[in-house]
C-alpha positions as CSV (number, residue, x, y, z in Angstrom):
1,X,-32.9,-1.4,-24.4
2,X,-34.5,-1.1,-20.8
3,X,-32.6,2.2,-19.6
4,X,-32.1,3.7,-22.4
5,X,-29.1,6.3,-22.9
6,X,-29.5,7.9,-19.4
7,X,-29.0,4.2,-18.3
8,X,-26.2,3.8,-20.0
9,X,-24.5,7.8,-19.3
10,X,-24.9,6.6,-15.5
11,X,-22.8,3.5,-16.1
12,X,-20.3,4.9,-17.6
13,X,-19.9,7.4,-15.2
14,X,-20.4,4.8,-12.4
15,X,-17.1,2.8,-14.0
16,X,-15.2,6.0,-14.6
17,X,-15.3,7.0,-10.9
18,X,-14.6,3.4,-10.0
19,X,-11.4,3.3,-12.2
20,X,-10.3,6.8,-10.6
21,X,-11.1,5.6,-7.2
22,X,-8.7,2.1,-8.2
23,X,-6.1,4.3,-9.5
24,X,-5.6,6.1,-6.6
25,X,-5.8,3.4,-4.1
26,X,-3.3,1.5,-6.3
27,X,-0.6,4.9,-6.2
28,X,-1.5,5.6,-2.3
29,X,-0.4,2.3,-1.5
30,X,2.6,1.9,-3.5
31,X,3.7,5.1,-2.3
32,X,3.3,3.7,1.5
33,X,5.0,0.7,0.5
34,X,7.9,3.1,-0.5
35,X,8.1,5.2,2.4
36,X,7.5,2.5,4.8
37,X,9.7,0.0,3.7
38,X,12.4,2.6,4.0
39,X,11.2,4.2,7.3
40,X,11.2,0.2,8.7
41,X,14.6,-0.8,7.0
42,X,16.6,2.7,8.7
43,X,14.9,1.6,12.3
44,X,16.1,-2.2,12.0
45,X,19.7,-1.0,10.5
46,X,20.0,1.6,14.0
47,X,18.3,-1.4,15.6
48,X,21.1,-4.1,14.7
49,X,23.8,-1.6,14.8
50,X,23.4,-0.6,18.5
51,X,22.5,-3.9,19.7
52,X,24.7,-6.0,17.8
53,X,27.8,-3.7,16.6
54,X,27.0,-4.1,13.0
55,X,28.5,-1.5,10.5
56,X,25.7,-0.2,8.1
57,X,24.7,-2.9,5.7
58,X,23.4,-0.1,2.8
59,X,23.1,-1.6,-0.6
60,X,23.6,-5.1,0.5
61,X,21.2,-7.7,0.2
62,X,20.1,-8.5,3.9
63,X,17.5,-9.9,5.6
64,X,16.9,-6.8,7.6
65,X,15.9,-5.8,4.2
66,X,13.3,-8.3,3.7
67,X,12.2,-8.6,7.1
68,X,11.0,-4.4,6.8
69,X,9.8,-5.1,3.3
70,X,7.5,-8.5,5.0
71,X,6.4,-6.0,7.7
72,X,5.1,-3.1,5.7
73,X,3.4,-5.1,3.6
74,X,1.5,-6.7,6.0
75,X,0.5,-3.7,7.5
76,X,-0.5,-2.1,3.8
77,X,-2.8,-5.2,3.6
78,X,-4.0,-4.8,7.4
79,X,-5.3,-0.7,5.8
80,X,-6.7,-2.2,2.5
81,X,-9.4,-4.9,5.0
82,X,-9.7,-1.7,7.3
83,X,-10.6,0.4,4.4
84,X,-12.7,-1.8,2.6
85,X,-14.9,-3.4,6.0
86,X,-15.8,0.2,6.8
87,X,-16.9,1.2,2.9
88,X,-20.6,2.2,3.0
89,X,-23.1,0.1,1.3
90,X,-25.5,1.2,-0.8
């Protein structure tokens, strides 16, 4: 063994805060997936609704549905390259 048990403690360690740090990217994101996708789909609903005349389309498959979902997560994965081109290096 080169490191010896310190070596070891400080990888363990090391992997434990990268696996809490995962875990809470992983929940932040969902949960803006979640918000956003709804905040997205209520502004395209009033969108269609006073442009077009359309009644409100709740609990229907539409594409105003998957047009807010397409959105949001493009701009979830436009944060994650954000997030991870300004991590430090060291």
């Amino acid at each position: 063994m080169e490191g010896g048990p310190l070596a070891t403690k400080g990888a363990s360690l090391i992997n434990l805060l990268r696996n809490i740090g995962a875990g809470i990217g992983l929940s932040l994101m969902s949960c803006l997936l979640v918000r956003n996708s709804t905040l997205e789909r209520s502004e395209d609903e009033h969108h269609h609704a006073q442009h077009f005349g359309l009644a409100s389309v709740q609990g229907r498959a539409c594409p105003t549905f998957t047009q807010a979902e397409f959105v949001v997560f493009t701009d979830n994965f436009k944060l994650m390259i954000f997030v991870s081109c300004r991590r430090p290096y060291w």
